[in-house]
RODO-2510 file (C-alpha; in nm, 4 decimals, decimal comma):
residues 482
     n   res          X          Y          Z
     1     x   -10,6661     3,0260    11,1878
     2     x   -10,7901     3,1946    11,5008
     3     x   -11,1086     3,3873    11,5689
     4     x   -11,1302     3,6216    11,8240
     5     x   -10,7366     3,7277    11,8636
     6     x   -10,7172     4,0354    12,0618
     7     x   -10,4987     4,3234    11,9079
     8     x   -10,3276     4,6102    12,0775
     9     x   -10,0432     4,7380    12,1706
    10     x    -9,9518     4,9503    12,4702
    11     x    -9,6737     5,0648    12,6582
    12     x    -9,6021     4,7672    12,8968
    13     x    -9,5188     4,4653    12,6905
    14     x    -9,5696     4,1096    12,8040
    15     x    -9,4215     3,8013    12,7020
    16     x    -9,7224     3,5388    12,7731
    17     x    -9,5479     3,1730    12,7608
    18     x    -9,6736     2,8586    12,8096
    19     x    -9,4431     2,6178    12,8823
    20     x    -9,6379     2,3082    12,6267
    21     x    -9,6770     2,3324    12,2847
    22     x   -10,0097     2,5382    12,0904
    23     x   -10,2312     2,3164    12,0832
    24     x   -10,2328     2,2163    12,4799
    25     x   -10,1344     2,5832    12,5123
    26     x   -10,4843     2,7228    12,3456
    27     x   -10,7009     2,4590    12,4806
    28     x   -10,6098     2,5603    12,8538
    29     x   -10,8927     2,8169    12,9846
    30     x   -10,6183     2,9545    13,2362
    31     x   -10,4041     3,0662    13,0338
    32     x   -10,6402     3,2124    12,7736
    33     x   -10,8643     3,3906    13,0917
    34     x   -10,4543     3,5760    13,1871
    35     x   -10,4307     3,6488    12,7955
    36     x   -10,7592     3,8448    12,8024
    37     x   -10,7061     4,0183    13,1725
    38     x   -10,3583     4,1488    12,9973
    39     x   -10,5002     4,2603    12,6458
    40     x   -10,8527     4,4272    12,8626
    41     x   -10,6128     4,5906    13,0890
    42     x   -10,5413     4,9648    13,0354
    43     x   -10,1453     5,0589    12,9342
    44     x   -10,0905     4,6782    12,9120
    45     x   -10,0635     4,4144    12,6416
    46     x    -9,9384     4,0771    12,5802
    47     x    -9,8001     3,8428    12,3009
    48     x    -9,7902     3,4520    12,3133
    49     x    -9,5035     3,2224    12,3154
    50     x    -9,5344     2,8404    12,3172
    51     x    -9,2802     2,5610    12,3638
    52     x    -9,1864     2,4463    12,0189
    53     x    -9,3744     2,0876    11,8971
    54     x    -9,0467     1,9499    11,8421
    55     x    -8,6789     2,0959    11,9927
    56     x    -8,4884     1,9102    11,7954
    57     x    -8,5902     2,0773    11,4680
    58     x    -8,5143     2,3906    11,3391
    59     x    -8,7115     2,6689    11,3763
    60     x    -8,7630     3,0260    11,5240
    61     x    -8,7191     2,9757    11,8419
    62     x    -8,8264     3,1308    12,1502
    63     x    -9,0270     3,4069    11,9370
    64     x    -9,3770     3,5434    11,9532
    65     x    -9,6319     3,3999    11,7982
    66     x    -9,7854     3,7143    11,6868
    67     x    -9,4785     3,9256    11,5930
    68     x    -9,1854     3,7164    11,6211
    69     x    -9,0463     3,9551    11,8693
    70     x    -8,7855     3,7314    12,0991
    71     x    -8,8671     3,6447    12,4465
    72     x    -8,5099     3,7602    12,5801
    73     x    -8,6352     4,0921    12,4432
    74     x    -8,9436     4,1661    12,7054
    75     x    -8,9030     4,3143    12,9907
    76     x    -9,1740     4,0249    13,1415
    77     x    -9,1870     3,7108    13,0733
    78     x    -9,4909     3,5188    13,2433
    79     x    -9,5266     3,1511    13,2554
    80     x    -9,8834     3,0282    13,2848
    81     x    -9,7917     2,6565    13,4375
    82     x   -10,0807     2,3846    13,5186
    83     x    -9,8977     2,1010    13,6804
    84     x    -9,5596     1,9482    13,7674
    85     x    -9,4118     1,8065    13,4370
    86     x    -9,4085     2,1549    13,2732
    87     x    -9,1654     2,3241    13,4882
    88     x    -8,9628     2,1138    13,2539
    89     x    -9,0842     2,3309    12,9547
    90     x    -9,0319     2,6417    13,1604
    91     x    -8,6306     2,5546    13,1681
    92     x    -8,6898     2,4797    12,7886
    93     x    -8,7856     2,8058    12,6540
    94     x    -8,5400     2,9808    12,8891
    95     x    -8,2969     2,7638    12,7642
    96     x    -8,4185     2,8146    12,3703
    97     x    -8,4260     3,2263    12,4268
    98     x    -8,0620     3,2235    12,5683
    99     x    -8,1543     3,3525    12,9153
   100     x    -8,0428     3,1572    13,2393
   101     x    -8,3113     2,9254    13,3562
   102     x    -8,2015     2,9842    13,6983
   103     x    -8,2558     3,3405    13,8771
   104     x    -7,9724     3,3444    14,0824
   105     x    -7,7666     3,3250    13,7488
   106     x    -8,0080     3,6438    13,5642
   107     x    -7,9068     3,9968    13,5817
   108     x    -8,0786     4,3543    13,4574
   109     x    -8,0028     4,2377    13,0492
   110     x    -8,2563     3,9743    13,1173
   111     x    -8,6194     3,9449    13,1741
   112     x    -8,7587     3,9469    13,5036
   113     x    -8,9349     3,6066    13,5214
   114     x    -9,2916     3,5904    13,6352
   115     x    -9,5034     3,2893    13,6758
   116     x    -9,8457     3,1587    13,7954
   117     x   -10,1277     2,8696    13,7045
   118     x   -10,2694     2,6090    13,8671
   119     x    -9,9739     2,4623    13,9889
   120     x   -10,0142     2,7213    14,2524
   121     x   -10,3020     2,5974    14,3919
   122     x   -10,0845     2,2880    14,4799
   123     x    -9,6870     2,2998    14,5331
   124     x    -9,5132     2,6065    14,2807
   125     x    -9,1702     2,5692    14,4986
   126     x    -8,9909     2,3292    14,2252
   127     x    -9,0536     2,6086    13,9790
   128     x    -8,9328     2,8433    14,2578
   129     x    -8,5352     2,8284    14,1426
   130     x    -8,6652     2,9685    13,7937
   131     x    -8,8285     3,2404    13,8408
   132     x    -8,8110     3,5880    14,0141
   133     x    -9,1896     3,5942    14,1399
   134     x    -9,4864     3,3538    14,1242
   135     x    -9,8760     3,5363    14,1452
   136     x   -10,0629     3,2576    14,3950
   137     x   -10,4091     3,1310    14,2564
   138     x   -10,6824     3,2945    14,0593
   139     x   -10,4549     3,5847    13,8834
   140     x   -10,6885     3,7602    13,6350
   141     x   -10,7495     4,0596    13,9005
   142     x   -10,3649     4,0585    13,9680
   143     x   -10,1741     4,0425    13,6905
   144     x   -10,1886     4,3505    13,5155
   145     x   -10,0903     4,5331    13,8161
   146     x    -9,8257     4,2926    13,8869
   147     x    -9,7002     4,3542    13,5243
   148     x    -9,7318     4,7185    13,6136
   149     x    -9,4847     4,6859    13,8878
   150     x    -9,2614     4,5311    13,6794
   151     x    -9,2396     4,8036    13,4126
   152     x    -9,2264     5,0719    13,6580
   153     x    -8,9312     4,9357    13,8928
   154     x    -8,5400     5,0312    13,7860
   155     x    -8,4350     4,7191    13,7986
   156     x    -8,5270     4,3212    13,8727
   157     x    -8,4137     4,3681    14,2070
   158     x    -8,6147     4,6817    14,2555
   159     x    -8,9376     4,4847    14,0694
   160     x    -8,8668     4,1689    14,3425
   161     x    -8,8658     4,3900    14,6599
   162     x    -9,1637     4,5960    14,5198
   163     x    -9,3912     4,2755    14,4594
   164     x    -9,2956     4,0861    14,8018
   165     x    -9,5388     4,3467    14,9672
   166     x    -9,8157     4,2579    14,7525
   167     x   -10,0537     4,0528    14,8893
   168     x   -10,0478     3,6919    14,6530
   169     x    -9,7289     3,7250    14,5177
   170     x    -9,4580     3,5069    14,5890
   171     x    -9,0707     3,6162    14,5941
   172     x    -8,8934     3,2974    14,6470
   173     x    -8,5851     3,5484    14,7293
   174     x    -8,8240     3,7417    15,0075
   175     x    -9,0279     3,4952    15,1334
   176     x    -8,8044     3,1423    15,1176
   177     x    -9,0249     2,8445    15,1255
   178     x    -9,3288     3,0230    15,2935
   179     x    -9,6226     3,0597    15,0419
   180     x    -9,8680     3,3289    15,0560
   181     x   -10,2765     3,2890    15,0711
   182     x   -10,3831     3,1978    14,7030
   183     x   -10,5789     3,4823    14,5445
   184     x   -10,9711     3,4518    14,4855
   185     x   -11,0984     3,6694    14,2030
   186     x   -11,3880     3,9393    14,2315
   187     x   -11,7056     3,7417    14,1073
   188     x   -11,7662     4,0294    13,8611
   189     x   -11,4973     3,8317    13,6764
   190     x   -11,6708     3,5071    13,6802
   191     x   -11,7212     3,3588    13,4406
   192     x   -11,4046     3,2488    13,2499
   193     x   -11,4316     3,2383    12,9249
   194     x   -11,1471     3,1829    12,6428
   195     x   -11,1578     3,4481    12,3863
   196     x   -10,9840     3,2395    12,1175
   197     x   -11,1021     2,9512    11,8962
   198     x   -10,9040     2,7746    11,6832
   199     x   -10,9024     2,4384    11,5020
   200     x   -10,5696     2,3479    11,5609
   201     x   -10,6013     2,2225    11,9477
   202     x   -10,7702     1,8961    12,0854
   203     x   -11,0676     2,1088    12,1417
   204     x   -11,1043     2,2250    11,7542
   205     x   -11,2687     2,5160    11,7133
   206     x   -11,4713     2,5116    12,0859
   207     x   -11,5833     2,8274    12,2849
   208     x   -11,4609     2,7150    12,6640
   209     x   -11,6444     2,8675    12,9475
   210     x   -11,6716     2,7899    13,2953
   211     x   -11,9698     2,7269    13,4521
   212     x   -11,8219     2,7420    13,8388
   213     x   -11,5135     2,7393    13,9964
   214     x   -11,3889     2,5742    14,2906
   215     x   -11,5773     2,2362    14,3767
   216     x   -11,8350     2,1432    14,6976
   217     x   -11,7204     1,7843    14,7189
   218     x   -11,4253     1,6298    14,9509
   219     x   -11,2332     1,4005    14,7792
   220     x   -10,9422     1,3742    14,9779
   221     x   -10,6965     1,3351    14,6299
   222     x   -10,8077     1,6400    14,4907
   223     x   -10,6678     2,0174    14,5465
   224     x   -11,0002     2,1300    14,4165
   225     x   -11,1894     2,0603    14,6717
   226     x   -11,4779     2,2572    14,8884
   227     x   -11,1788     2,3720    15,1386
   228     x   -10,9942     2,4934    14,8399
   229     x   -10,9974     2,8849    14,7819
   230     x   -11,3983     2,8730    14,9662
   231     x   -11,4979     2,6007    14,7978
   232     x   -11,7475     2,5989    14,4656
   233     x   -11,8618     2,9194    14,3269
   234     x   -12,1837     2,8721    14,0667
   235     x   -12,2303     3,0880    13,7293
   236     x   -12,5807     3,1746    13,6900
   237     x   -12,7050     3,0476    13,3814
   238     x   -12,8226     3,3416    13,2210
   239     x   -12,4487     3,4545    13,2242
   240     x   -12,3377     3,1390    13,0741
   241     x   -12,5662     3,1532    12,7922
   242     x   -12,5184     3,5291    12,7312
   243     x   -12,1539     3,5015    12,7215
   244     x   -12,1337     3,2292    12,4419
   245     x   -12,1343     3,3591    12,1206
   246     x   -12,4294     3,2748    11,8594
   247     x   -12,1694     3,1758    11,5882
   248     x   -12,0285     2,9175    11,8438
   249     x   -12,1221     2,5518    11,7452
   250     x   -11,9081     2,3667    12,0219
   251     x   -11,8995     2,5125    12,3244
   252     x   -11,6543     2,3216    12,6066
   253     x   -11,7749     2,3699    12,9553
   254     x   -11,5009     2,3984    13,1652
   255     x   -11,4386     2,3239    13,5736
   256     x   -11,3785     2,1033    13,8873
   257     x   -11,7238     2,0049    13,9198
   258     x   -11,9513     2,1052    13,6382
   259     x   -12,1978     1,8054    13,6738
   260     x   -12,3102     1,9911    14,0222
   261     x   -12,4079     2,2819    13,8698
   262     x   -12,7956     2,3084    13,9367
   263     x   -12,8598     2,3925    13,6129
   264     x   -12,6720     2,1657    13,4163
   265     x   -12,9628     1,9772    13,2061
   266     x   -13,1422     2,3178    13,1433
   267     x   -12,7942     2,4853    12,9864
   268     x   -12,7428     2,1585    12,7706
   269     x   -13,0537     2,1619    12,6375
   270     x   -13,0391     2,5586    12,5711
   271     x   -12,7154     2,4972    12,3786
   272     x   -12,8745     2,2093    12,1531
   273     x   -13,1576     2,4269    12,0829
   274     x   -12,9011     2,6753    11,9311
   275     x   -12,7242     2,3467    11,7293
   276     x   -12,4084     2,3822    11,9387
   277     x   -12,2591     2,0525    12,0636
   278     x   -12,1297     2,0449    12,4333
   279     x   -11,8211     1,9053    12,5881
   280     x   -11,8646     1,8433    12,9523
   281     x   -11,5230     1,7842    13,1997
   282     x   -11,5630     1,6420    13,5337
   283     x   -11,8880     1,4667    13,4860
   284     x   -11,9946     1,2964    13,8388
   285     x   -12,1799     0,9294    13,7690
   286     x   -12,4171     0,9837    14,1256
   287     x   -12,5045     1,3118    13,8975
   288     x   -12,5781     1,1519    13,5669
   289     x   -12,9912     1,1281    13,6176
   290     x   -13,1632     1,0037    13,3372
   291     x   -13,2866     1,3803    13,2627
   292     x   -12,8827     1,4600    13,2499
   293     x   -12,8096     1,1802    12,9914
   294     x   -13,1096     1,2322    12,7770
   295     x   -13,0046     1,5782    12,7346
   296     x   -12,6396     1,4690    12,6310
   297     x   -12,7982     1,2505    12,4375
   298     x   -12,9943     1,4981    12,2103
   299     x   -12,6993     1,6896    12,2318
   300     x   -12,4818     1,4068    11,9791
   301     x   -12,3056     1,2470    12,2483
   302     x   -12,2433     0,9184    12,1508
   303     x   -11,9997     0,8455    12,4390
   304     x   -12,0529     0,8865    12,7685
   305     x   -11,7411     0,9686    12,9882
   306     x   -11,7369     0,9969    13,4003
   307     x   -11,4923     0,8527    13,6861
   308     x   -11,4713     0,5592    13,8534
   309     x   -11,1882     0,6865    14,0690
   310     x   -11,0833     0,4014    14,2850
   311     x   -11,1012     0,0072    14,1272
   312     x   -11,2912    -0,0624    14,4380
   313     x   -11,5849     0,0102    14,6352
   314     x   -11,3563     0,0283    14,9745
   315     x   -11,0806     0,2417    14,8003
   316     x   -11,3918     0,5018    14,6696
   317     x   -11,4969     0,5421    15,0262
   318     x   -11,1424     0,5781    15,1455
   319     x   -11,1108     0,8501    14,8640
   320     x   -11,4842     1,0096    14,9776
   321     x   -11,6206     0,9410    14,6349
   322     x   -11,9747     0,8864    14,5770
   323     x   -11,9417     0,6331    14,3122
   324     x   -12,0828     0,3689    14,3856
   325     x   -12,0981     0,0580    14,1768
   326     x   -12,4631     0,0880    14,1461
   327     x   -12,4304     0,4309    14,0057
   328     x   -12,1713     0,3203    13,7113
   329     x   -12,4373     0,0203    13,6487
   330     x   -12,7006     0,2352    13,6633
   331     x   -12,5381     0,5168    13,4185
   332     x   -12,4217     0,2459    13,1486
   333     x   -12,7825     0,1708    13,1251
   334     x   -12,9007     0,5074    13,0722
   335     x   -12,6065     0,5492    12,8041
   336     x   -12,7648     0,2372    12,6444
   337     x   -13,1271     0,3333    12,6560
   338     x   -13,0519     0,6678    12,5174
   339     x   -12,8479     0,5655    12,2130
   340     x   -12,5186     0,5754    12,3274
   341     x   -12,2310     0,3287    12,1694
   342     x   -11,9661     0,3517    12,4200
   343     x   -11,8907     0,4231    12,8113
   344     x   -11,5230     0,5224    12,9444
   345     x   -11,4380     0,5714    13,2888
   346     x   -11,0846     0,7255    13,4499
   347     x   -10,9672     0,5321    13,7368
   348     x   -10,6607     0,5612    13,9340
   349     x   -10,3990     0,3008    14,0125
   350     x   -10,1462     0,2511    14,2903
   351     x   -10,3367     0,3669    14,5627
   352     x   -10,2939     0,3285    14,9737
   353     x   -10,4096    -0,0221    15,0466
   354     x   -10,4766    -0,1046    14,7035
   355     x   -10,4182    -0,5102    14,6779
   356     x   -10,4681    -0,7286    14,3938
   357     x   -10,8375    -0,8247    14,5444
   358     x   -10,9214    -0,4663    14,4715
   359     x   -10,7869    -0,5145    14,1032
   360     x   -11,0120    -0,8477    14,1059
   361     x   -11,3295    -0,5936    14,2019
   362     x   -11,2489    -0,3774    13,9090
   363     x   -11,2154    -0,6005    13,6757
   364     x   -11,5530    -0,7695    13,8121
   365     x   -11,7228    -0,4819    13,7358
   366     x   -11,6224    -0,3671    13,4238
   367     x   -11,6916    -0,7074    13,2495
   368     x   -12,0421    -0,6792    13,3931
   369     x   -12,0671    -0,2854    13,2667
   370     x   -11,9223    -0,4094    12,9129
   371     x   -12,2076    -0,6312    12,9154
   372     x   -12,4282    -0,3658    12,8772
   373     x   -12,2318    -0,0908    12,6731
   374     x   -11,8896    -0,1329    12,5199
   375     x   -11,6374    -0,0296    12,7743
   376     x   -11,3039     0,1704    12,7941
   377     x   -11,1123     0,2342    13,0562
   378     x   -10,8429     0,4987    13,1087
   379     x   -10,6139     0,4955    13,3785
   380     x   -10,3513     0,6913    13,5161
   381     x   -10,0766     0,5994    13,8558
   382     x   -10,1955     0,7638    14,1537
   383     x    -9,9822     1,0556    14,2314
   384     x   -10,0122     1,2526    14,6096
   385     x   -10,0540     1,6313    14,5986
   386     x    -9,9468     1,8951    14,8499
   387     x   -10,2869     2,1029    15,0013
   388     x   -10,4759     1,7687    14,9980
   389     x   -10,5674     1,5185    15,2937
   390     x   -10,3667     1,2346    15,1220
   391     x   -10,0448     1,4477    15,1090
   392     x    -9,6986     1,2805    15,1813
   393     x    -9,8889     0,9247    15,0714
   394     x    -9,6382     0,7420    14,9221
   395     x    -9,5567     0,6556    14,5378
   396     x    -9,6788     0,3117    14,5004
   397     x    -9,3882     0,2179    14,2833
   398     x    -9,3292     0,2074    13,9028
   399     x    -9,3425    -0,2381    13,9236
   400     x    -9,6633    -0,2039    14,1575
   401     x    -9,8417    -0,0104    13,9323
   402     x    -9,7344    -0,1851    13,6007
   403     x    -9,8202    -0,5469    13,7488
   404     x   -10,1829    -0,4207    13,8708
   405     x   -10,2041    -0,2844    13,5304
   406     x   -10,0985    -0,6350    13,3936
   407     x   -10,3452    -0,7619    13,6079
   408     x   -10,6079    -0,5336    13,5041
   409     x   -10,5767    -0,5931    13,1318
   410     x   -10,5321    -0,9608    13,1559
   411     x   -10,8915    -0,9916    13,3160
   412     x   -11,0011    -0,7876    13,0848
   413     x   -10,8814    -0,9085    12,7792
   414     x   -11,0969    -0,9082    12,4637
   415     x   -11,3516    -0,7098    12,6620
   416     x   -11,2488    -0,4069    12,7516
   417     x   -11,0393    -0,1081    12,6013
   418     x   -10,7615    -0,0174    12,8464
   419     x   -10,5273     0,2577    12,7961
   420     x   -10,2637     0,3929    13,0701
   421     x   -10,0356     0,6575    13,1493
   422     x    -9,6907     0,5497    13,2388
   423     x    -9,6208     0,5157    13,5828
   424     x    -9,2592     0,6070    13,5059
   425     x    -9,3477     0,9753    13,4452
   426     x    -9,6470     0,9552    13,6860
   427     x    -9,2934     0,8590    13,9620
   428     x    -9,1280     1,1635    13,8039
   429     x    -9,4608     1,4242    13,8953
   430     x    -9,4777     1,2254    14,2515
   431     x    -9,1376     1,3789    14,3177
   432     x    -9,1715     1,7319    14,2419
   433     x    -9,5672     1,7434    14,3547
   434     x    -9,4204     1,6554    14,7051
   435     x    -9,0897     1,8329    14,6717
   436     x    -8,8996     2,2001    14,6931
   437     x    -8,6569     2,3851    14,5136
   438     x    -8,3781     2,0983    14,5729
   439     x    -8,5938     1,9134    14,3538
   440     x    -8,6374     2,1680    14,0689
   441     x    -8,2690     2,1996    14,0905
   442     x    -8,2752     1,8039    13,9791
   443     x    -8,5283     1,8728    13,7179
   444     x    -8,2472     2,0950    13,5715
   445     x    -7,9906     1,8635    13,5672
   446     x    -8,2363     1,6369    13,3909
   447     x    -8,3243     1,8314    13,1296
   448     x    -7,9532     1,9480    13,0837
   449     x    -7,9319     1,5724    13,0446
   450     x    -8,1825     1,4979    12,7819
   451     x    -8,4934     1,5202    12,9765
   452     x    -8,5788     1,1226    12,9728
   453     x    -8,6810     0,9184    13,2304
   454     x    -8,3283     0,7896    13,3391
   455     x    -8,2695     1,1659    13,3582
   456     x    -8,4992     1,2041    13,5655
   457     x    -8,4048     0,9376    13,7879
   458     x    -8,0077     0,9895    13,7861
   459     x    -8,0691     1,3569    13,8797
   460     x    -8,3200     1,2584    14,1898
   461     x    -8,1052     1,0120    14,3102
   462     x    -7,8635     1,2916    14,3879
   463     x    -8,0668     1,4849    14,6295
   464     x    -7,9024     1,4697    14,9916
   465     x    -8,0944     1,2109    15,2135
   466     x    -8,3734     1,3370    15,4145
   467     x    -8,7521     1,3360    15,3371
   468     x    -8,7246     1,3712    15,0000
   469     x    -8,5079     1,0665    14,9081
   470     x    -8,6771     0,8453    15,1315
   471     x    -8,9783     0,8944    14,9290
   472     x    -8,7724     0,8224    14,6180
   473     x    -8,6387     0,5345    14,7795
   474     x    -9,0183     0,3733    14,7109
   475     x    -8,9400     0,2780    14,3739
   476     x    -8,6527     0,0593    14,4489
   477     x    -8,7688    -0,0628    14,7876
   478     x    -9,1967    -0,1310    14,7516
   479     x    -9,2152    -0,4895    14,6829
   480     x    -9,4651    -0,6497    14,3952
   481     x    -9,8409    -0,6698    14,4549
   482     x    -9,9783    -1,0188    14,6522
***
């Protein structure tokens, strides 16, 4: 059941896709802030199509979820994609609907094949062999216009050549490997806000809303960061508050950085006044004051969640985090003396310089924080991005990372919860954050051939030497940790 679906119809017709199943589909702001901008805009309107739970069973296909109508049908087709791994699902539902995943290969019976998300932000040129155009950055003032064009132009050619000179769009066909500036929305669109709840996504049933965009802080790992599209941009609170509807009873604040927001304890409390439970992302532990924690606290948090980033004290500074060790002591006692049962902290793995001392330091620290709270840790490889100060690091290697990992959970044994993401696919997103098309070529041929991980690393290990294969080269060459 949803509440709040948007219904309309108009003359141009959109095919809104998201290249991951429902549930991660309807719990990404993104993609519901482009669903709204289409269904708000005038002469424009949009249905949803998701990448089916399972492709091996039987079902309807690449359809609509509101009318069934196919996706080969549309005239548009536009791919909301958040991060590397996906462009997989974009070949998927291509594949599914019977149209060529590859533009070259499409003609005027098919759609013309649009794309955006916050993969732009970062590296879009894998997905760039898939798609006829790709709207850089912060769409929601672009894309009905951009759909526009589309309707209105004879043909995809005609559509291609007509978008090229619009400023934020990117025609892999006009422009080659040269990206254009990322576009920054109007603040009289800020904030976004999802118009759809439902119960069947992580985030069951939860109003998500934004409370900035863009972050302040200079973490040299992160794309969001203050250099990143100017940097953070705040949501008064009176507009945050206003915008949530009364009938809401989770709200999920959404965004890079939403532990700096000035305001922060004063909107929690407002919301637990109104007996709506919050869901924070991005929580910063040098921000977590006892005021902050108190208010989560009264809230019903019973967990507190923040980063840890680096498993060391030298590897945070390298990273330009502010958490320090006394912070994450600091904030476990807080948790404690307000109630709380359990602490968790993301780190990342695999890092430049990382050694097994640093591994010691973690693990160090983490026993002591279990002493005072019970502790889980959840980690995931570290993985370079393009438009960040730690671009063309290298991929630590899939036997590094597991035997830190080993490491890791054999110090920590019986004491703390540790749960990881595999540094196999973590290899896989390395590859395509730091390559081009070549390399969404290869994701092709891997999903042709079955889309597992040996796919994945046949079909890289056929990319002509040069830059990109000595980086793949990493995870047969980089030797075991000392």
């Amino acid at each position: 059941m949803e509440i709040g679906r948007i219904e309309k119809q108009a003359p141009v017709a959109v095919a809104l896709a998201y290249p991951s199943p429902y549930p991660v589909a309807m719990s990404s702001l993104g993609f519901q802030r482009v669903y709204r901008a289409l269904q708000e805009a005038t002469g424009v309107m949009c249905e949803r199509i998701f990448l089916p739970d399972d492709l091996r069973e039987p079902g309807p296909g690449a359809t609509t979820y509101e009318s069934g109508r196919p996706l080969s049908a549309h005239r548009t087709v536009a791919f909301s994609v958040a991060y590397e791994l996906e462009i997989a699902g974009v070949v998927q539902l291509l594949d599914l609907a019977g149209v060529p995943a590859l533009a070259e290969e499409r003609d005027d019976r098919h759609p013309f094949v649009l794309a955006g998300g916050p993969l732009t932000f970062s590296n879009p040129l894998p997905l760039s062999p898939f798609v006829d155009a790709i709207v850089m950055g912060e769409a929601e003032g672009l894309i009905a216009e951009v759909c526009r064009t589309i309707d209105a132009s004879p043909t995809n050619a005609a559509a291609r050549a007509a978008l090229a000179k619009l400023p934020h769009v990117f025609v892999p066909e006009a422009h080659g490997a040269e990206l254009p500036e990322s576009a920054k929305a109007d603040a009289s669109l800020l904030p976004a806000w999802a118009p759809i709840r439902t119960p069947d996504t992580a985030l069951s049933g939860m109003f998500l809303i934004e409370t900035e965009r863009g972050c302040s802080r200079k973490c040299t790992y992160c794309v969001m960061r203050r250099s990143t599209n100017g940097g953070m941009r705040l949501v008064p609170m009176d507009a945050i508050l206003d915008r949530v509807p009364r009938d809401a009873d989770k709200v999920g604040r959404v965004g890079a950085a939403v532990s700096d927001h000035p305001k922060i304890v004063e909107i929690v409390t407002a919301f637990t006044e109104r007996g709506a439970s919050v869901g924070l992302s991005s929580l910063r532990p040098d921000r977590l004051s006892d005021a902050f924690v108190a208010a989560l606290a009264a809230n019903g948090s019973r967990a507190l969640t923040t980063a840890m980033d680096g498993p060391s004290e030298r590897l945070r500074r390298m990273l330009e985090r502010n958490a320090k060790e006394t912070h994450l002591v600091r904030v476990a006692e807080r948790a404690k003396a307000h109630g709380m049962s359990r602490f968790k902290l993301y780190l990342m793995l695999g890092l430049p310089t990382e050694t097994s001392e640093d591994i010691d330091e973690c693990v160090r620290l983490s026993v002591e924080l279990s002493r005072v709270l019970p502790l889980s840790l959840g980690i995931a490889p570290f993985c370079a991005k393009r438009n960040t100060p730690m671009d063309g690091a290298p991929f630590a290697g899939v036997d590094v990372v597991d035997d830190r990992l080993d490491r890791l959970r054999r110090g920590l044994r019986g004491r703390v919860e540790v749960r990881a993401t595999s540094a196999k696919w973590a290899w896989v997103e390395y590859v395509l954050a730091q390559g081009a098309a070549a390399e969404g070529r290869a994701l092709l041929d891997a999903v042709r051939d079955g889309a597992s991980y040996a796919s994945y690393k046949r079909a890289f290990a056929r990319l002509p030497e040069g830059r990109e294969r000595r980086r793949l080269r990493v995870v047969e060459v980089e030797g075991r940790p000392t």
